[in-house]
C-alpha positions in Angstrom: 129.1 -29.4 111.3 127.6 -32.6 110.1 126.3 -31.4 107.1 127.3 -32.8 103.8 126.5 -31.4 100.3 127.0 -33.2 97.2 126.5 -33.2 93.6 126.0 -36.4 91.4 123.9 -37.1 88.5 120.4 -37.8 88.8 119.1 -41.5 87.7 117.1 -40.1 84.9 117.5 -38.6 81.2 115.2 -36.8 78.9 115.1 -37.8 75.3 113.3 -36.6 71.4 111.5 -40.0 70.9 110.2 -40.0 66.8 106.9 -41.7 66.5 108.9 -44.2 64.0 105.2 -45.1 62.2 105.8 -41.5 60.9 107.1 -41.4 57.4 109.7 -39.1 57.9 111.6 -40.7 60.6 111.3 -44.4 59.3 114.6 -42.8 57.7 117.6 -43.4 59.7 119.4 -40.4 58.4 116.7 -37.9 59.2 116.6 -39.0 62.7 120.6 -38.9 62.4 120.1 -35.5 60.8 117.9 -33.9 63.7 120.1 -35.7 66.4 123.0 -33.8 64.6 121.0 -30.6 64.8 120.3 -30.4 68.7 122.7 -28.3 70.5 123.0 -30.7 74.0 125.6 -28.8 75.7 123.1 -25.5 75.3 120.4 -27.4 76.4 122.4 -28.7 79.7 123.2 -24.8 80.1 120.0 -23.5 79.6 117.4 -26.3 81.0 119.5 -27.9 83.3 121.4 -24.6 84.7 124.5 -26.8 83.6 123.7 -29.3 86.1 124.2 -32.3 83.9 125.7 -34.1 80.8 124.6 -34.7 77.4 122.6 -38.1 77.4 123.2 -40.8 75.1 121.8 -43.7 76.0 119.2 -44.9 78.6 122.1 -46.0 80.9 123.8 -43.8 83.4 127.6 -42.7 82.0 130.1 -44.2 84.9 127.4 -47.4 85.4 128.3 -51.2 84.6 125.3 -51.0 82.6 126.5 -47.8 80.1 128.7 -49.4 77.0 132.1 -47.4 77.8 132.6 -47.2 73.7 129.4 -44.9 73.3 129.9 -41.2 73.1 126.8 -38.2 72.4 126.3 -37.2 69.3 128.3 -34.3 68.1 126.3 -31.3 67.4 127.1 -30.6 63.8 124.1 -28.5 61.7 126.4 -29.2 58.3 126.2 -32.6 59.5 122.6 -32.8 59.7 122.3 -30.8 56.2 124.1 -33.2 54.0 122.4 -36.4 55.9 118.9 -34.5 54.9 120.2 -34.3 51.6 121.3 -37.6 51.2 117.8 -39.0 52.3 116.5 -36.8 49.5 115.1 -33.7 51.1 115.7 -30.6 49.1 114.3 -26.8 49.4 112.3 -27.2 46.2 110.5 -23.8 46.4 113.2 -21.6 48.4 110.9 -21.0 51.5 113.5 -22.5 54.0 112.2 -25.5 54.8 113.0 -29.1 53.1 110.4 -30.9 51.3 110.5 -34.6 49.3 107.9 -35.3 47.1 106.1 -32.2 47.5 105.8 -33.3 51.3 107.4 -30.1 53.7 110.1 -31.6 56.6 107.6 -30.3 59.4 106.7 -32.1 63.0 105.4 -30.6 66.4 107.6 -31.0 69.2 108.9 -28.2 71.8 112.3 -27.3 70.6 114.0 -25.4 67.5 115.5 -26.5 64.5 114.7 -24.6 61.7 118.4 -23.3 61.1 119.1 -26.5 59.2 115.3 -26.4 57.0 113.1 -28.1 59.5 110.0 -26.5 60.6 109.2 -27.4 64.0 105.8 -26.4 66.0 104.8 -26.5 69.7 102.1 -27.9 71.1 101.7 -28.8 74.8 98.9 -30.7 76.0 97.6 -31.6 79.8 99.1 -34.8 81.2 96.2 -36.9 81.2 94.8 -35.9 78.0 98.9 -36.2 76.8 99.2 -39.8 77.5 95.3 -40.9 77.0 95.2 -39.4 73.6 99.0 -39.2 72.4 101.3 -41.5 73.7 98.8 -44.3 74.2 97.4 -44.1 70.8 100.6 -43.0 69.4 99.2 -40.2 67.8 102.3 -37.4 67.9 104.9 -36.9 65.1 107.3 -36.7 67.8 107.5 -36.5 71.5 109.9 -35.4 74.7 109.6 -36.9 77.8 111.8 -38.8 80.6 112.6 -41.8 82.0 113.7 -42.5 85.5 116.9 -45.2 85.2 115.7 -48.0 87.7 118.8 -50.1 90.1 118.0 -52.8 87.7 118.1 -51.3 84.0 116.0 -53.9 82.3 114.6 -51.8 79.6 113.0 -55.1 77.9 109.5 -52.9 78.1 111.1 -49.6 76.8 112.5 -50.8 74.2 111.9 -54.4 73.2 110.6 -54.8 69.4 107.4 -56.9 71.6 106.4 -53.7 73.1 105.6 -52.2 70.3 102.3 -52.1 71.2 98.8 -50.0 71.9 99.1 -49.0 75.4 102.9 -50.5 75.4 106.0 -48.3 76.8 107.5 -48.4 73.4 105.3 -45.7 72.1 107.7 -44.9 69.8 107.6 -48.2 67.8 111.5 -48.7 68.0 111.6 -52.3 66.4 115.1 -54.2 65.5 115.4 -57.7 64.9 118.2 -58.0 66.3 
């Protein structure tokens, strides 16, 4: 009789954080490109069993803290093709995977995009060895993990420029002057 069952998002998100010191994503429209090219809504389905929404942010959608004006990207794989071109990747040799300057458009993360010319590999690593040798040393191409979204979202050590550091949150070298 007193028992109450609810369902609200959790206080956390997953993200694809690019290791930024990595040629290929110091280009703004490759990392536009691969955003383009993830299917959220099948992730949500699949991962989350549809238990959630398609982040796009750090800040919990409904919060005082989540910009009102920000919406996820779209998935859009023609998108993602032309911004690929437009940073100059091309399939030189017809193998199905984009190269620039001889140089193939290939990272290891866990997830698929080949269907718009990116070659993706898997690699999973124990936890310790994962954050002592990867994420601390910054030593990935590119990387998925999760934050938990604290009362207070101050995410000054996440994401500030300063952080940018060995050993720093910012692993992933996100610097903007502004």
């Amino acid at each position: 009789e007193s028992f109450h069952k609810y369902r609200y998002l959790a206080s956390v998100y997953n993200f694809l954080g690019f290791n930024l010191e990595h040629p290929f994503f110091k280009d703004k429209k490759v990392r536009q490109a691969i955003s383009c090219a993830i299917n959220r809504g099948d992730i949500v389905k699949g991962v989350l069993l549809g238990l959630g929404e398609p982040a796009f942010g750090p800040y919990k959608p409904g919060t005082w803290a989540c910009h009102p004006g920000l919406r996820p990207v779209s998935f859009n794989p023609d998108r993602a093709r032309k911004l690929l071109a437009e940073a100059g990747f091309t399939d030189s040799d017809g193998d199905g995977i984009l190269d620039k300057d001889g140089k193939p458009l290939a990272f290891t993360i866990l997830t698929k995009l080949r269907a718009v010319g990116i070659d993706v590999r898997i690699r999973t690593v124990e936890w310790a060895a994962f954050i002592r040798e990867f994420v601390n040393t910054g030593r990935f191409d590119a990387i998925i993990l999760g934050w938990t979204i604290t009362q207070d979202p101050d995410i000054f050590a996440v994401w500030h420029s300063s952080q940018a550091v060995p050993g720093g949150l910012n692993f992933i070298h996100y610097k903007n002057p502004e």
